[in-house]
C-alpha positions in Angstrom: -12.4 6.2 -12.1 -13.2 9.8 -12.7 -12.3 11.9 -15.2 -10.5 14.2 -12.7 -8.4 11.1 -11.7 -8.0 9.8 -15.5 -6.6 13.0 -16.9 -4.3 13.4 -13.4 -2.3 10.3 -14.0 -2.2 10.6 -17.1 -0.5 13.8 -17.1 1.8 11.5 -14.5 2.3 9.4 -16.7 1.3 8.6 -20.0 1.9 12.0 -21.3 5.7 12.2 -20.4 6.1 9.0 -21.9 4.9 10.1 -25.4 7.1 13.2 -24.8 10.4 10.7 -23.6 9.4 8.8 -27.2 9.0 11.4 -29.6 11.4 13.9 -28.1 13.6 11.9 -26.6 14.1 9.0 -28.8 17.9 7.6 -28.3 17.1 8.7 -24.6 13.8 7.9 -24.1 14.0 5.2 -20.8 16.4 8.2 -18.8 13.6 11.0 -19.4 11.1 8.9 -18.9 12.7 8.2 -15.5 13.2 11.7 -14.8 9.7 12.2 -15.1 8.9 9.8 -12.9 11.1 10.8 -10.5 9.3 14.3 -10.5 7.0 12.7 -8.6 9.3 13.1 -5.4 8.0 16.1 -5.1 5.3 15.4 -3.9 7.1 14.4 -0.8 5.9 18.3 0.3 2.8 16.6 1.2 4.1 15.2 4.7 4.4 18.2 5.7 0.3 18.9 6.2 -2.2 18.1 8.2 -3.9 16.5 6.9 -1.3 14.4 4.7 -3.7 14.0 2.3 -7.1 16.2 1.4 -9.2 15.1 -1.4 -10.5 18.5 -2.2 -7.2 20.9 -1.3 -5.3 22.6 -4.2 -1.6 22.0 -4.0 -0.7 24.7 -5.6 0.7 27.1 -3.1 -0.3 25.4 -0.2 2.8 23.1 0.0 6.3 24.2 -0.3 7.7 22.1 -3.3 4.1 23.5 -5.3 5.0 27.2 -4.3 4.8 29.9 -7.1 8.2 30.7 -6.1 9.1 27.1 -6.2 7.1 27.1 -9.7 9.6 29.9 -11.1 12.6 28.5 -9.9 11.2 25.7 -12.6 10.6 28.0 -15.0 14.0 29.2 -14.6 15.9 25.5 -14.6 13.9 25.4 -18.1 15.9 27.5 -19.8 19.5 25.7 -18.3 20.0 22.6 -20.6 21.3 20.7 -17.6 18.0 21.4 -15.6 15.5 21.4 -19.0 14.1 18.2 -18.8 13.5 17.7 -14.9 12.5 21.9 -15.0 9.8 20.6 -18.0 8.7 17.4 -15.7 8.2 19.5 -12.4 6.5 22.1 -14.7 4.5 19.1 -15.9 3.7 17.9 -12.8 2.5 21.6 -11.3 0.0 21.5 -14.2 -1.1 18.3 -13.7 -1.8 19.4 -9.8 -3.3 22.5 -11.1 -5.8 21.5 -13.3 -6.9 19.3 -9.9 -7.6 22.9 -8.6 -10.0 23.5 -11.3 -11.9 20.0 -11.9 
């Protein structure tokens, strides 16, 4: 496993775990769930052709990783209904972006 792939997932999923833990404690199985179910947005990617691209940046290429998709994140952020599924999408566009870089 590379290190690209090792700090990706676990950005998918280790890291929102320790957040649903420490931040999250009484509620920590329904964040972590939220988190998880970030990952639906990564259902953008059937829209390309290729589906899949080892090497492609998502950011900005497919809808759901837009920068104006990425502000309407920002935004939900600061709605306490939205906050933690804003933080996780937030999460997830990092994750995706740091793919760009590596």
């Amino acid at each position: 496993m590379t290190l690209k792939l090792l700090i990706h997932y676990s950005l998918h999923f280790i890291v929102p775990l320790f957040i649903a833990l420490f931040f999250y404690r009484k509620k920590w199985r329904v964040v972590y769930l939220i988190f998880i179910a970030s990952m639906l947005v990564d259902l953008d990617h059937l829209l390309a052709t290729p589906i899949f691209a080892e090497f492609r940046c998502s950011i900005n290429f497919h809808p759901l990783h837009s920068y104006i998709a990425i502000a309407f994140y920002v935004v939900g952020v600061f709605f306490k209904k939205t906050r933690i599924l804003a933080f996780a999408l937030l999460l997830h566009m990092f994750a995706d972006y740091l793919d760009c870089l590596l």
